[in-house]
C-alpha positions in Angstrom: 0.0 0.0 0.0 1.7 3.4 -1.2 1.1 6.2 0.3 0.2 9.9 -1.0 2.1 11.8 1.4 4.9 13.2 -1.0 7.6 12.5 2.0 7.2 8.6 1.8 6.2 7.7 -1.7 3.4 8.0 -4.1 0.0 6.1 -4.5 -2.1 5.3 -7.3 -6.2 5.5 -7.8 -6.7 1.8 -6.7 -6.4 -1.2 -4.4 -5.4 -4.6 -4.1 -6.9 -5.8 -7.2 -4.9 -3.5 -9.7 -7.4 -0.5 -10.7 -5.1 1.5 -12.1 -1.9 2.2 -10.4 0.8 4.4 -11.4 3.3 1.7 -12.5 0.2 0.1 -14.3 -0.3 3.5 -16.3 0.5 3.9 -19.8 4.1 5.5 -20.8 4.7 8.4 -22.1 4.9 7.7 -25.8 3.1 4.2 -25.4 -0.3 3.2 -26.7 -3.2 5.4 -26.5 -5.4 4.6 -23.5 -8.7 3.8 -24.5 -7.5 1.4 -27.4 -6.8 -2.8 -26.8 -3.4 -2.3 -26.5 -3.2 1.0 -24.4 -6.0 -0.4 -21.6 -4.9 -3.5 -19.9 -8.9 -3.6 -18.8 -10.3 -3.7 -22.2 -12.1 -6.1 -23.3 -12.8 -7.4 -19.5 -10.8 -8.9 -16.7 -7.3 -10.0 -18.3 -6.9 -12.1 -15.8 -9.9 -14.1 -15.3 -9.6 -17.5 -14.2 -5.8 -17.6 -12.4 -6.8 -13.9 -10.3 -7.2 -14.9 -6.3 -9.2 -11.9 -6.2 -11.8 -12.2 -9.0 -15.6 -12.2 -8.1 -14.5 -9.9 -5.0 -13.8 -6.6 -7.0 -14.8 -3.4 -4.3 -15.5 -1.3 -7.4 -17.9 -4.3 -9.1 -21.4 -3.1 -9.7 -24.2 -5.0 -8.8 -23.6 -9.0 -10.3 -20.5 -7.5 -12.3 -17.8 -9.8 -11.0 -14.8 -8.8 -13.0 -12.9 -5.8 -14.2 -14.0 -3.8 -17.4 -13.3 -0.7 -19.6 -15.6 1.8 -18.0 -14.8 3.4 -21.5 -15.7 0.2 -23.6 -18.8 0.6 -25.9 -21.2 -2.0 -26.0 -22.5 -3.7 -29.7 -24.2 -0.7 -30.5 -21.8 1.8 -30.2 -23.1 3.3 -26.5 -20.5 4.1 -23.8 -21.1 2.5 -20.3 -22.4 4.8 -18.0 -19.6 6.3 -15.5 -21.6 8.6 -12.9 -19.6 6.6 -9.9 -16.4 7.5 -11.9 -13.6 10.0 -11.0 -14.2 13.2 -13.0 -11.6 16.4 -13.4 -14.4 17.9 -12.2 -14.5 15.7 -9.1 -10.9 16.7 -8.6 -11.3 20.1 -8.9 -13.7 20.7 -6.2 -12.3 17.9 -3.5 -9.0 20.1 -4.1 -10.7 23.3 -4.1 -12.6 22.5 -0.5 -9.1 20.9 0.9 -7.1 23.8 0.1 -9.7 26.4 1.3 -10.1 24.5 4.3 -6.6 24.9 4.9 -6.7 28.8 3.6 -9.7 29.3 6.3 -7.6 28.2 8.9 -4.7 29.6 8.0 -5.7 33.3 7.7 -7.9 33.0 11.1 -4.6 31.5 12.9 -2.5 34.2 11.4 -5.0 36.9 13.3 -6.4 34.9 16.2 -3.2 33.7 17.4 -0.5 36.5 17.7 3.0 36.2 17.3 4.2 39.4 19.1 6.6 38.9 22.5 3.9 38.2 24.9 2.0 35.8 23.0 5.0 33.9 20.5 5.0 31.2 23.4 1.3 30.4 23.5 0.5 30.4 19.8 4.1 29.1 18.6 3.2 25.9 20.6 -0.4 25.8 19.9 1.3 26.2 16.2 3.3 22.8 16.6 0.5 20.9 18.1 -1.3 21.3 15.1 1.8 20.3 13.1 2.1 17.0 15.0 -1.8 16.1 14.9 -1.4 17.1 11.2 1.1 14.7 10.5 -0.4 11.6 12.3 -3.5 12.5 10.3 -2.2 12.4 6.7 0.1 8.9 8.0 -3.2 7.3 8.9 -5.0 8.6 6.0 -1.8 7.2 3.5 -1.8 3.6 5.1 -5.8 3.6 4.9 -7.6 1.6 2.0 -10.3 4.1 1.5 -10.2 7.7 1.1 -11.8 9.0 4.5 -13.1 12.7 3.7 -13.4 14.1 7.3 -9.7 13.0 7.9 -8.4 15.2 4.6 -10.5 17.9 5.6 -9.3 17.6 9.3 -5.3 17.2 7.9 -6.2 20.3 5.9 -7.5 22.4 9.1 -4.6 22.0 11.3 -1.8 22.5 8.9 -3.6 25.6 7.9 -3.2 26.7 11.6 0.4 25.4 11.5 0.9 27.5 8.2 -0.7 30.5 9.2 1.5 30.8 12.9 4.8 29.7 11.0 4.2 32.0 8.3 3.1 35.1 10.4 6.7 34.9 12.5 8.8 34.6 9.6 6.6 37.4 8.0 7.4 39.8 10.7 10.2 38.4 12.1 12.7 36.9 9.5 11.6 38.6 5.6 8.7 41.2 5.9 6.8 39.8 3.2 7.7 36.7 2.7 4.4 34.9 3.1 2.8 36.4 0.3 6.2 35.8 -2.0 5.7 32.0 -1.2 2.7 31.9 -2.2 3.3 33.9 -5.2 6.2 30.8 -6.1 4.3 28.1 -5.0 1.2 29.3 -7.6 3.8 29.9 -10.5 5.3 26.4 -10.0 2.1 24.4 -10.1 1.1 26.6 -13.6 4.6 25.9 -15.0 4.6 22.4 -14.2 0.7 22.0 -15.4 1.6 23.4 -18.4 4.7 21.4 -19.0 2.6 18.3 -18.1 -0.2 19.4 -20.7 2.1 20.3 -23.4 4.3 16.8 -23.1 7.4 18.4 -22.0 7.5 16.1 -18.9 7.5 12.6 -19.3 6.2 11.0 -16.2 7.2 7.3 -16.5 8.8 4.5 -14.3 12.7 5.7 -14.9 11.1 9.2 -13.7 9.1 7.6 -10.7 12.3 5.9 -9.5 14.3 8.9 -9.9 11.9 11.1 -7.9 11.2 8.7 -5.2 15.1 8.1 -5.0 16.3 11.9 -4.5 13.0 12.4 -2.0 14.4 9.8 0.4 17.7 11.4 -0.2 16.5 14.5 0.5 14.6 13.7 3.8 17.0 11.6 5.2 19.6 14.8 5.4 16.8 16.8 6.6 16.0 14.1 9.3 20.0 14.3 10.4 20.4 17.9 10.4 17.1 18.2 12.7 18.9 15.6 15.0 22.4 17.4 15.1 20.3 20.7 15.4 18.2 19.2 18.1 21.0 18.0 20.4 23.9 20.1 19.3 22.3 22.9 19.0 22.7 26.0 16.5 21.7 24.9 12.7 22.9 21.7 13.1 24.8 20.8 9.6 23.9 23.8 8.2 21.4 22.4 5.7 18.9 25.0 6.5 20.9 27.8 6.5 23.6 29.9 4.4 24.7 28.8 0.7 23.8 24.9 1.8 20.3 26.2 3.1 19.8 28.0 -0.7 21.3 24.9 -2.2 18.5 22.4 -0.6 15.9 25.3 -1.0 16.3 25.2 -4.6 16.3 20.8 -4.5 13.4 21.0 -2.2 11.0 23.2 -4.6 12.4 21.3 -8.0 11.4 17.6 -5.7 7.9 19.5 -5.0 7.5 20.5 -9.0 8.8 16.7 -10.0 5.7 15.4 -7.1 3.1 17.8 -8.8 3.9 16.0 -12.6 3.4 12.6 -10.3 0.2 13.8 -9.1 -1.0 15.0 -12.6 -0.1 11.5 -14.4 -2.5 10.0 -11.2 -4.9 11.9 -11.7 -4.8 11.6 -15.5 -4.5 7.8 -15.4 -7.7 7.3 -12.5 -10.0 9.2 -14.8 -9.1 7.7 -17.9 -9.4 4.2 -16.2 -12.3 5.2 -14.1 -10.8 4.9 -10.7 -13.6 5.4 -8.5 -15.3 8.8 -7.8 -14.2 8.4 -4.1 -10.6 8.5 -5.2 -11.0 12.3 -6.3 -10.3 12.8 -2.4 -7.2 11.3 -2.7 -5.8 13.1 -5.4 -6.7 16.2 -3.5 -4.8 15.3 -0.5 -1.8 14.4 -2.2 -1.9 17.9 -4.3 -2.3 19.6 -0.8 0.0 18.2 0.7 2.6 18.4 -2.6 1.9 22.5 -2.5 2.4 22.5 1.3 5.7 21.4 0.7 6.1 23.4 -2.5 5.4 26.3 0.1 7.4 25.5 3.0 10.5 25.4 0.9 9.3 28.5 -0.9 9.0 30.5 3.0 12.9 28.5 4.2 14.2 30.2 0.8 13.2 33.4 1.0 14.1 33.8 5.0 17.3 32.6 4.1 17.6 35.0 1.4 16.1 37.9 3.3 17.4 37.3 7.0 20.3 38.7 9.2 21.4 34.8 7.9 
């Protein structure tokens, strides 16, 4: 079972029985999806008769007991109906309600809970609780076989108070300004890589899955060392997060978030065009949250580094 949160790896729209996963997808450059050769479901269950799970598909319909094109037309030339199917438009509003969810609470934590000297303690811890529950949220909700709405939406609540606390001391504290900058990047990276993605320039593929996953374990495992060293040694611990190292692994954490937005785009591409199920939209919103949280955090390090006494 993969997981959406961009730190530990990637999922794809389905389960156990194979609806269709990102190393199921098509290639970039392979055979159209939608023909014999570009759908491994057309034409009905290519493994029927040796699959231990046949007859106990979660996304059968009624006395349908084996996989088919959602796509395939019958003898007269009708599409099967696909109103339980994952839509863009699905996608679109699961992602618009989680990321203005996390906005909401964002903006009200940024003036609810102030940051000036006799309040940084209260709200700066308040901020971290929310960070932790955050975190245990969106592990539970990648290790879970279903989508679960109210957990996304509560994932997306407390970060947005963990955002807006973070982003209102470095704000007026470390790079006045800075918040808004971030956002500014983090919105001009997901168009760029969209558009890259739409236009073909970006070939999401197994070589590129590998590499990505590769340098984002990479990545996190330095992070996870120079948090320990800064922990217990104190000061900025290797100096990852700060001066021309800190700019350096800026740069590499906003180019691993642009590489996890084209993996999201190909997952989301792939469940609609294999008709994941419309549940599934939920998922591809939490993993594009979380993917332009990270986008954003690296966005906020970079410019405080750039802008600070550092």
């Amino acid at each position: 079972m993969r997981s959406s949160n961009p730190v530990f790896s990637r999922r794809g729209f389905s389960r156990d029985n194979g609806h269709a996963q990102f190393n199921a997808a098509p290639q970039a450059g392979g055979p159209a999806v939608g023909t014999q050769q570009g759908n491994p479901y057309a034409g009905g269950n290519p493994y029927a008769g040796q699959n231990p799970y046949a007859g106990q598909n979660p996304y059968a319909q009624g006395d349908q007991q084996t996989y088919a094109n959602p796509y395939a037309q019958d003898q007269y030339g009708v599409q099967a109906p696909t109103t339980d199917r994952m839509t863009m438009d699905d996608v679109v509003m699961r992602t618009a309600t989680t990321l203005g969810t996390l906005i909401v609470t964002a903006a009200l934590a940024w003036w609810f809970l102030p940051v000036d000297a006799a309040n940084m303690g209260k709200s700066y811890g308040i901020a971290i609780g929310a960070g932790l529950v955050a975190m245990v949220l969106a592990l539970v909700q990648s290790f879970k076989r279903k989508a679960s709405p109210a957990l996304i939406l509560a994932y997306a609540a407390l970060e947005g108070v963990f955002l807006g606390v973070v982003s209102n001391v470095v704000d007026n504290y470390v790079a006045n300004g800075a918040a808004m900058q971030a956002v500014i990047g983090t919105m001009a990276v997901f168009t760029a890589v969209l558009v890259a993605y739409k236009a073909g320039w970006i070939r999401v593929n197994r070589r590129f899955y590998g590499f990505v996953m590769a340098a984002a374990m990479g990545f996190v495992l330095l992070m996870a060392v120079n948090l320990l060293f800064a922990v217990f040694g104190g000061g900025d611990g290797l100096g990852f997060r700060s001066g021309g190292l800190g700019i350096i692994f800026g740069i590499i954490g906003v180019l691993l978030g642009a590489c996890f937005l084209a993996l999201d785009f190909k997952q989301v591409e792939d469940g609609i065009a294999y008709g994941a199920p419309r549940e599934e939209s939920w998922l591809a919103a939490f993993g594009l949250t979380m993917t332009l949280v990270w986008i954003y955090m690296e966005f906020l390090r970079l410019i405080a580094i750039l802008q600070g006494d550092d």
